[in-house]
Rosetta silent file (secondary structure, phi, psi, omega in degrees, C-alpha in Angstrom):
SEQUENCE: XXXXXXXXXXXXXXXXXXXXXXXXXXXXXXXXXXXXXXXXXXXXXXXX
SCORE:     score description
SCORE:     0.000 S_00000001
   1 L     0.000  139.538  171.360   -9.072   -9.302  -15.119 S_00000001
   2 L   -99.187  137.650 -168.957   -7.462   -6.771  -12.958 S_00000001
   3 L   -65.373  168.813 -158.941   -4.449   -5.007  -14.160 S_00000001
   4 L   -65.709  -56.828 -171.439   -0.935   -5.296  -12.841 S_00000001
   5 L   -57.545  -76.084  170.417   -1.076   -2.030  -10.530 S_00000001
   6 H    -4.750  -75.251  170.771   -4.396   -3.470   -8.754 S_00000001
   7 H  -110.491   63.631  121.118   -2.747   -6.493   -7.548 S_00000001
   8 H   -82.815  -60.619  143.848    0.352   -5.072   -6.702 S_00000001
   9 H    -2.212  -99.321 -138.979   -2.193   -3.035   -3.930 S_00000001
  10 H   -59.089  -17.050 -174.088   -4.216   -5.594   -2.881 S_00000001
  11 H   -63.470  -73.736 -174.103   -0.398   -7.862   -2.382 S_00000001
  12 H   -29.940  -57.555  157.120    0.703   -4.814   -0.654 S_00000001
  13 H   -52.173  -49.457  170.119   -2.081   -4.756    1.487 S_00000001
  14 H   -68.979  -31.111  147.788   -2.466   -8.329    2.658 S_00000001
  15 H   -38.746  -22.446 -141.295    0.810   -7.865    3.732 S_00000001
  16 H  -102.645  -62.321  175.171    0.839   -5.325    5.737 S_00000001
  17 H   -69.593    9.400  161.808   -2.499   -6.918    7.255 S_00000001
  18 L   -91.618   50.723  175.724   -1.265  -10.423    7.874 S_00000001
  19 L  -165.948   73.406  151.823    1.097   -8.662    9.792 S_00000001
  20 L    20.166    1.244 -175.863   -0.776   -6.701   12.281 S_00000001
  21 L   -67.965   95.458  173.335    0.566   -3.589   10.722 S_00000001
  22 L   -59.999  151.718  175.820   -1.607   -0.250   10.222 S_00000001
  23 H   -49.318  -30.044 -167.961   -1.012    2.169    7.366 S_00000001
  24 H   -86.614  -44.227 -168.266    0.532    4.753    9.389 S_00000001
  25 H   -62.560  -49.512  179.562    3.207    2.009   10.609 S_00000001
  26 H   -46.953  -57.733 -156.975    4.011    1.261    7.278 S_00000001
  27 H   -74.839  -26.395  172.149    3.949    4.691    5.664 S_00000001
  28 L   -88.620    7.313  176.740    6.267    5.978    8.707 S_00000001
  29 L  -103.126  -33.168 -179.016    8.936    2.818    7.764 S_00000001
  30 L   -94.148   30.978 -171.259    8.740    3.966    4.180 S_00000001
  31 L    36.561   37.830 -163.595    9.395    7.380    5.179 S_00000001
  32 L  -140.611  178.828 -151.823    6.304    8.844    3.544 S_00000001
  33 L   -94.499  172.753  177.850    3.178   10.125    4.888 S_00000001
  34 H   -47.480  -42.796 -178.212   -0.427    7.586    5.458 S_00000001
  35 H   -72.928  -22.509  174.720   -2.467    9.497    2.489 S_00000001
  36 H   -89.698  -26.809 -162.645    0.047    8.489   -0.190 S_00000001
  37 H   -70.618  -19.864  176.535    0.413    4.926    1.353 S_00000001
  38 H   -68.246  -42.350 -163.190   -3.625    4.513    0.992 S_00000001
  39 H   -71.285  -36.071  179.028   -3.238    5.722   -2.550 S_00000001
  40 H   -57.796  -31.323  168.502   -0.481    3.014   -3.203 S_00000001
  41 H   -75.942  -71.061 -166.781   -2.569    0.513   -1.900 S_00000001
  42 L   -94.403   47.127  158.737   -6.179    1.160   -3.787 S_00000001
  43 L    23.979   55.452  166.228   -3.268    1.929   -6.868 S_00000001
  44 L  -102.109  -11.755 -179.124   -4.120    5.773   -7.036 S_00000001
  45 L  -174.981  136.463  -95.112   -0.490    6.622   -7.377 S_00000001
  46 L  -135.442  119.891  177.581    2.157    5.353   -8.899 S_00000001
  47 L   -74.327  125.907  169.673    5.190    3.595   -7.551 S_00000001
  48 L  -116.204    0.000    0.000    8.817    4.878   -8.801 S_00000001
């Protein structure tokens, strides 16, 4: 079974792509840059 951070990613992600959105749109609405929003996605780093 994959742990809780995992699919909180993959959620994160199918949002963004059932929405036509690219990482960089997202990561420039959450004011932060595309390389942390990748890691947040394939749950390399950690959500406050």
């Amino acid at each position: 079974m994959e742990n809780s951070k995992g699919m909180v990613g993959g959620k994160i992600r199918t949002f963004r792509m059932l929405r036509g959105f690219s990482q960089e749109h997202m990561a420039a609405k959450l004011g932060i840059d595309q390389t942390k929003y990748s890691r947040i996605e394939s749950s390399k780093q950690k959500t406050s």
